[in-house]
N, C-alpha and C positions, 0 to 999 in steps of 0.2 A: 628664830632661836634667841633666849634673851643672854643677855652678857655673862648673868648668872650661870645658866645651863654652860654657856661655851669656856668658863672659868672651872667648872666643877669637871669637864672633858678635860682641856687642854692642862691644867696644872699636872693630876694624877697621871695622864698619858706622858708626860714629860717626863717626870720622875720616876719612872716604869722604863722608858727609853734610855735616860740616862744610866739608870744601873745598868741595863743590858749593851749599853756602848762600853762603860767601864771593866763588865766581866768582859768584853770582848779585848779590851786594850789588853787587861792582864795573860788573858789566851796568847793573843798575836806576841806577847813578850813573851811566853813561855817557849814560843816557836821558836823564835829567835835564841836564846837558852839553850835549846834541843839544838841548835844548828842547822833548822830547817834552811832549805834552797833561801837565797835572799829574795827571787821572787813570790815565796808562797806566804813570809813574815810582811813583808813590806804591801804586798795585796792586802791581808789577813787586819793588817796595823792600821791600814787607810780606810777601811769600810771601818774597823772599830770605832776610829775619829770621827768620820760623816755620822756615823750611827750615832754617838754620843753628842757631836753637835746639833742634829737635827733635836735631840733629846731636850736639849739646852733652849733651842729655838721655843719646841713647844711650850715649854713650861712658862720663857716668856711671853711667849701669847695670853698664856694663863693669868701671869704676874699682870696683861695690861686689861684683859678682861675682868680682872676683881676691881681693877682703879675704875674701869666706865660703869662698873657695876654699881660701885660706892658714890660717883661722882650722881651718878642718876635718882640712885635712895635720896644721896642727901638735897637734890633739885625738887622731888616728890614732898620730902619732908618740909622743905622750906615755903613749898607753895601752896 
């Protein structure tokens, strides 16, 4: 798979992840609002965090697959 291909995955799948951790933070806060049990906000709150982080992760992957993608064009063009 080339850098491109895993840059054109990993960015979009990132930014797709991240909005769905962010809806989930505002969920878990709504919990919390409603006065849900503090175990069912604070479970609820930490999966929205890992979810949003792992979001965060991808997208970086993303961000370093366009750099190796660009680093390689511009090796290809130079040579």
């Amino acid at each position: 798979m080339t850098h491109k291909s895993k840059w054109l995955i990993f960015a979009p799948a990132g930014l797709l992840v991240i909005g769905a951790g962010a809806s989930m933070v505002h969920w878990a806060g709504g919990l919390k609002d409603r006065r849900a049990p503090a175990p069912q906000w604070l479970a609820a709150g930490t999966a929205a965090l890992a979810v949003l982080n792992a979001g965060v992760s991808l997208f970086g992957r993303g961000v370093v697959e366009k750099v190796l993608h660009e680093v390689q064009e511009n090796k290809q063009a130079g040579a």
